[in-house]
C-alpha positions in Angstrom: -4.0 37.3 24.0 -5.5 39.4 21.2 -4.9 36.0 18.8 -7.1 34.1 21.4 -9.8 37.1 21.4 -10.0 37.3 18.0 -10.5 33.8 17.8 -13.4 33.1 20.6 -15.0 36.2 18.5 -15.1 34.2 14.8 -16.5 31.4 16.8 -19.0 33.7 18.1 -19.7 35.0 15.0 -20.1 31.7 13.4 -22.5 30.2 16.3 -24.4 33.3 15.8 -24.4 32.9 12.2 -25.5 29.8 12.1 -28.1 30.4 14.8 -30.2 33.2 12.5 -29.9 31.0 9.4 -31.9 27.7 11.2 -34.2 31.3 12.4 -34.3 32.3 8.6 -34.8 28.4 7.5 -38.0 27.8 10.1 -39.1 30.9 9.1 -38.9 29.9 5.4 -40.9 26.8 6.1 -43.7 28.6 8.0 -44.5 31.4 5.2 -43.8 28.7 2.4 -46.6 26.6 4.5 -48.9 29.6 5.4 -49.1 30.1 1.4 -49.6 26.5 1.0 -52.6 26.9 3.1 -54.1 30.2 2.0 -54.3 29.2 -1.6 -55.4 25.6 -0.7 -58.3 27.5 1.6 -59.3 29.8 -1.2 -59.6 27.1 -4.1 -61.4 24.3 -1.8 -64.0 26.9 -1.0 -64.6 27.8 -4.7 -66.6 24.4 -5.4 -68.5 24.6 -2.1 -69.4 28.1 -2.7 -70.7 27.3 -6.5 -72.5 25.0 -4.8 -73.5 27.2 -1.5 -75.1 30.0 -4.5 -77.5 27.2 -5.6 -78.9 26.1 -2.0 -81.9 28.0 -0.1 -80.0 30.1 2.9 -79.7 28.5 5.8 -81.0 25.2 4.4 -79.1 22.1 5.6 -77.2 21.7 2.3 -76.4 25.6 2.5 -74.7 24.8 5.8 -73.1 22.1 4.9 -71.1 23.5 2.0 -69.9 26.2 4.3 -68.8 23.6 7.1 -67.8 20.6 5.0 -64.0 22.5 3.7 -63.6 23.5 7.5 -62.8 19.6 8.1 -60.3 19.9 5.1 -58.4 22.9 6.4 -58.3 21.0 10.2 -56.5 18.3 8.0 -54.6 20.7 6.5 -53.0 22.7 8.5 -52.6 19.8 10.7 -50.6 18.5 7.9 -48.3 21.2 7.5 -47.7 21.6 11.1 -49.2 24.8 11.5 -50.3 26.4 14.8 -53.2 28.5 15.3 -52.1 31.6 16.0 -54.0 34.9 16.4 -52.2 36.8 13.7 -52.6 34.1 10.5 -56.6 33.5 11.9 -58.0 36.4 10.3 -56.5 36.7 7.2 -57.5 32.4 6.9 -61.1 33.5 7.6 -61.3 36.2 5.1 -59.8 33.9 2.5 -62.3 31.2 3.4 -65.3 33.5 2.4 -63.7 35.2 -0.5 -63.3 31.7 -1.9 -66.9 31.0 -1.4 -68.2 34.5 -2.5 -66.3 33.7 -5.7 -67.9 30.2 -6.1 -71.1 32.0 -5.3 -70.4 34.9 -7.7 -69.1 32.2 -10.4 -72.7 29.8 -10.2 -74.6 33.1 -10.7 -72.5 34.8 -13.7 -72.9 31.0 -15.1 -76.9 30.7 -14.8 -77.3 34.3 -16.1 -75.6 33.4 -18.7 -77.5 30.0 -19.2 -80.9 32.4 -19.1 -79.7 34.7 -21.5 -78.5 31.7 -24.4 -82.2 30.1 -23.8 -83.8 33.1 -25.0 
């Protein structure tokens, strides 16, 4: 009897093992593909804010480099199966203008610089 308990416990053990490894795999995938996306999100917007620092605000160009990535990141995380969820929408939204600020930040240092070697 306690050679028949011990053994339906191992084969509890191993279904439960095996159980919170696929967990830890999924899991695995999701944060590999959530960093996938935040660093694909933060260097697509560096072009489109560059170019975003040269438009007039709220000119049709200036709102187009500010929507045209959102159609890449639909693509995106379409791609990579992700689902929008509450928790990762923020943090994709603040990395989405920090890439653009730096783009925008970038274009400026640039044509400072540009002014100061035509002097």
């Amino acid at each position: 009897m306690l050679e028949l308990y011990c053994h339906n416990r191992k084969k509890e053990y191993l279904v439960f093992y095996q159980t919170i490894n696929s967990f830890v795999q999924i899991a695995e995938k999701i944060m590999t593909n959530l960093i996938i996306l935040f660093l694909f999100t933060f260097f697509i917007n560096i072009p489109f804010g560059y170019w975003r620092g040269g438009e007039k605000k709220f000119s049709w160009q200036w709102f187009v480099a500010i929507h045209v990535p959102v159609v890449f990141l639909y693509f995106m995380r379409n791609w990579l199966e992700l689902e929008y969820t509450w928790v990762t929408f923020p943090v994709l939204l603040a990395i989405f203008f920090l890439g653009q600020y730096v783009g925008k930040r970038w274009r400026q240092k640039r044509m400072s610089q540009q002014d100061i070697q035509e002097i």
